[in-house]
N, C-alpha and C positions, 0 to 999 in steps of 0.2 A: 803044533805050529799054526795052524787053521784059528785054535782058539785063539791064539796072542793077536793074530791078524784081525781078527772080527771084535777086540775087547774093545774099540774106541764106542761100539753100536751098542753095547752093553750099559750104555750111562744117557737118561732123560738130558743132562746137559749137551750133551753130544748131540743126542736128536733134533735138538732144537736151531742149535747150528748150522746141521746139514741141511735140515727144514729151511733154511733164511738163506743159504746156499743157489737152494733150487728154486725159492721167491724171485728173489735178485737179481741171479743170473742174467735171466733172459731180457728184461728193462736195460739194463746195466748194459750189455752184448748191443741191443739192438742200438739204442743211443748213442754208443762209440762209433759205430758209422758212419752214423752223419756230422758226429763231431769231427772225425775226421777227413772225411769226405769235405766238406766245411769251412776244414784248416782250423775249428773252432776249438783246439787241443787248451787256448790259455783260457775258454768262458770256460770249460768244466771246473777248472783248477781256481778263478777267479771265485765262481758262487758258492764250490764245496768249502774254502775258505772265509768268502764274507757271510756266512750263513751265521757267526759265533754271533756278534751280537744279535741276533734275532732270539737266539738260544737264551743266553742269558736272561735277555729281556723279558721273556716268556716266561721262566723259571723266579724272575723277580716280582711278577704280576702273579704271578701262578695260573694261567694258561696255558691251555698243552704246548709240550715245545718242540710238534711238530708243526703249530699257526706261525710261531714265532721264526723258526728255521725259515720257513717254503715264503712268509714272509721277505725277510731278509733278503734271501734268492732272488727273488722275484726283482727287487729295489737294485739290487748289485746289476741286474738283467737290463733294466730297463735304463737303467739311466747312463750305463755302459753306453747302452744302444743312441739316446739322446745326444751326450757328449760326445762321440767321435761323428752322428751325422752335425753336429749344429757348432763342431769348432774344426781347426786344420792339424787337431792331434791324432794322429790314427787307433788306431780301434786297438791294438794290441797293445801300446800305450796307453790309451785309456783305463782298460781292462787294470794292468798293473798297479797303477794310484789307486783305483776303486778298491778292487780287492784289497790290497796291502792296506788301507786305509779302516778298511771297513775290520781287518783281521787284526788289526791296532787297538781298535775300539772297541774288541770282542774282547782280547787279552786283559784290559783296561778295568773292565767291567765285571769281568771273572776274576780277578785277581784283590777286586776293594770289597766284593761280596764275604760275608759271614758266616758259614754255614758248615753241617755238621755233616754233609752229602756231598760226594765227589763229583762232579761235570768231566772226570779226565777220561768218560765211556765216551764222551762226544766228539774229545779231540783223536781218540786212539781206538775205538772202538770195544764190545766188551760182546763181542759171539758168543762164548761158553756162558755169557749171564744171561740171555735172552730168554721172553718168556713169552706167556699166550697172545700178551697186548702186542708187542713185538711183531711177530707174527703175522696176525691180523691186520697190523698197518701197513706191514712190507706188503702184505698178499694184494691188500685192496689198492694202493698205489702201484705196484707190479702189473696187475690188470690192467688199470686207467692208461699208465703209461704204454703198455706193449699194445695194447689194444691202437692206439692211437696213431703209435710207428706204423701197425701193419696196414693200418686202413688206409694212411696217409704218405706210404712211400713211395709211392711213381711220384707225384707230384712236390714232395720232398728234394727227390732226387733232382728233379727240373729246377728248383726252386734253387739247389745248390748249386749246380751246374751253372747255370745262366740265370739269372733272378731277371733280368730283361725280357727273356722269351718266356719266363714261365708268366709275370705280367700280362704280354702279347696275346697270350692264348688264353686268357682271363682266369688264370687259378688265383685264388684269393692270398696274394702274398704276402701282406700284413698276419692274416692270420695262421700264414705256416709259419712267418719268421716268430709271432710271439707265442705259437703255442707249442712249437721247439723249445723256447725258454721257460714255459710252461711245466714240461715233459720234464726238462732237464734239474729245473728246481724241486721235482717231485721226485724225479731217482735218487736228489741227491737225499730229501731226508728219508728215503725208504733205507738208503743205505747207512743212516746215523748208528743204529744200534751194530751194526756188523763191523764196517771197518773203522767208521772215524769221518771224520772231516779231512784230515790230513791226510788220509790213505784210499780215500772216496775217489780222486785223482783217477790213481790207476785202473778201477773197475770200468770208468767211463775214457779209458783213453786208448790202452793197451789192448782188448780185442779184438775193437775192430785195427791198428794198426797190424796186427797179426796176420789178419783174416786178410787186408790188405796186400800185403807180400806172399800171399800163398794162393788168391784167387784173383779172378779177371771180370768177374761179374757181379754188379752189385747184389744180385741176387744170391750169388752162393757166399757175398762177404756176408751177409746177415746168420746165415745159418753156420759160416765156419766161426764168426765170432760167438753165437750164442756158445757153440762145442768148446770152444777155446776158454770162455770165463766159466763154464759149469765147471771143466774140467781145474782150471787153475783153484778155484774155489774149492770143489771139495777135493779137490789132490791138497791142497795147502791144508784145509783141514783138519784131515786124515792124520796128515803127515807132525803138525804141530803136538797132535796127542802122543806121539813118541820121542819128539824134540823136545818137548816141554818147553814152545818156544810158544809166540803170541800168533794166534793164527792168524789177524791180518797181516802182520807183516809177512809172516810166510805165505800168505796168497801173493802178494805183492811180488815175492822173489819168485815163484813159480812163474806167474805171466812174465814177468820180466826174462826168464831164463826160454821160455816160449816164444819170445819176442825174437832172441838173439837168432834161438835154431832159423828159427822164417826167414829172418835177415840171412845167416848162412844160406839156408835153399836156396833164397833168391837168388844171391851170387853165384850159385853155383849155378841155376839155370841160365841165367844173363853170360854167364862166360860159355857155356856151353853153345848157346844161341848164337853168339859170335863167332865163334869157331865155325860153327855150322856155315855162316854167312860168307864167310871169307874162303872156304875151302869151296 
C-alpha cells in the first residue's frame, strides 16, 4: 500500500514537477494578495493572456521566449495603465480590449507559423515535461519576485489601501505601482512551463482569495495563501499521476474546490456571528 502511494516520487519526471511546485508557489501565493487586495483579479488574467504574441514573436526571432513573454506583459501593463488614466474608459474596460486584443494577435500569429514544434506547452502548460532550464528560471524569477513582495509589503499595502496617503507620506508610488507590474509579468512567465497561460489565472488569483475568507490580517493572508497554493499544487500533482488527468488543470480544480470550502467557513462564521449579535 505505502509503495503504490510513494510510486508518483519513483519517476525523475515527477521530481521535476513537484520541484516547479515548490518554485512557484510562493511568488504565485504572495502576488494573489495584492492582486486581490487591489481588486486587480482582471490585470492577472489580462497579461497571462496577452503575453502569446510576445511568445510567438520570440520564437519567430529566436530569442529566448521568456524576453519575448515578460515583454509582452509588460506592454499589456503599461498601456492598460495609460489608457484608462488618459481616456473616460475605466480600467477594467480597458484591460478587456487590451488583453482580448493582444490574445487575438497571439492566436493570429501562432496559427500562420510553420513549424515542426508545438507552442501548445505555452497555452496548457506541460509540468511532467520540465527540465533543468525550466527550473532554473522559475527559481531565479521566484526569488526576484518573493524577494520583492516581502521587502516591499507595508508599503504595498498603503499603497493599495489609499494610493492618496500612501503619496502623502512620501512612499514612491509610481514605483510600487510599476514594479507590481513588474513582479506580476515575471510570475507570470515563471509560471509558462507549469500551468500555461490560460491557467496562470488561477495560481495568481485563487490563493489569496482563499486566504481572504479564512483570515483577517494581511499578514497571516500571505502565509495562508502561500499554504493554500503549495498545497493545491502538489495535491493536484500528486493526485493527476493516478487520474491520468493533466496536472494543471487538476491544480486548477483543487484551488477551486479550496476556494468553495473558505466560501462555506465563511458563511458559516458570518451566520454564526449574527446569531451571536442578535441574542
Amino acid at each position: 500500500m505505502l509503495d503504490h502511494l510513494l510510486l508518483p516520487f519513483q519517476f525523475p519526471f515527477m521530481h521535476n514537477a513537484f520541484w516547479i511546485t515548490l518554485l512557484i508557489a510562493p511568488p504565485t501565493a504572495l502576488l494573489s494578495c495584492f492582486l486581490v487586495l487591489k481588486g486587480w483579479a482582471l490585470m492577472g488574467d489580462a497579461v497571462s493572456h496577452a503575453v502569446l504574441p510576445g511568445i510567438v514573436l520570440a520564437w519567430m526571432t529566436g530569442i529566448p521566449l521568456i524576453i519575448g513573454a515578460f515583454a509582452a506583459g509588460m506592454f499589456c501593463a503599461v498601456s492598460t495603465g495609460y489608457l484608462a488614466e488618459n481616456s473616460r474608459i475605466k480600467q477594467d474596460t480597458v484591460m478587456g480590449v487590451v488583453f482580448s486584443g493582444m490574445f487575438g494577435l497571439g492566436i493570429v500569429m501562432y496559427t500562420s507559423i510553420t513549424t515542426n514544434e508545438h507552442l501548445d506547452h505555452i497555452l496548457f502548460g506541460n509540468m511532467l515535461g520540465i527540465g533543468s532550464d525550466d527550473l532554473w528560471t522559475a527559481g531565479i524569477i521566484s526569488a526576484v519576485v518573493t524577494g520583492f513582495l516581502v521587502l516591499q509589503w507595508k508599503d504595498l499595502v498603503l499603497h493599495a489601501f489609499d494610493p492618496a496617503q500612501a503619496k502623502a507620506s512620501g512612499l514612491p508610488v509610481q514605483f510600487l505601482h510599476y514594479g507590481l507590474l513588474v513582479v506580476l509579468s515575471l510570475a507570470i512567465v515563471a509560471t509558462l512551463s507549469a500551468t500555461g497561460l490560460i491557467l496562470a489565472v488561477a495560481l495568481l488569483i485563487t490563493p489569496g482569495a482563499v486566504a481572504f475568507l479564512i483570515v483577517r490580517s494581511f499578514g497571516k493572508m500571505m502565509v495562508v495563501s502561500v499554504a493554500v497554493c503549495f498545497i493545491g499544487m502538489f495535491g493536484g500533482t500528486y493526485a493527476s499521476f493516478f487520474l491520468d488527468s493533466a496536472p494543471a488543470a487538476t491544480i486548477v480544480l483543487i484551488l477551486t474546490a479550496m476556494f468553495v470550502i473558505a466560501f462555506t467557513y465563511r458563511l458559516r462564521v458570518t451566520a454564526r456571528q449574527s446569531r451571536k449579535t442578535m441574542a
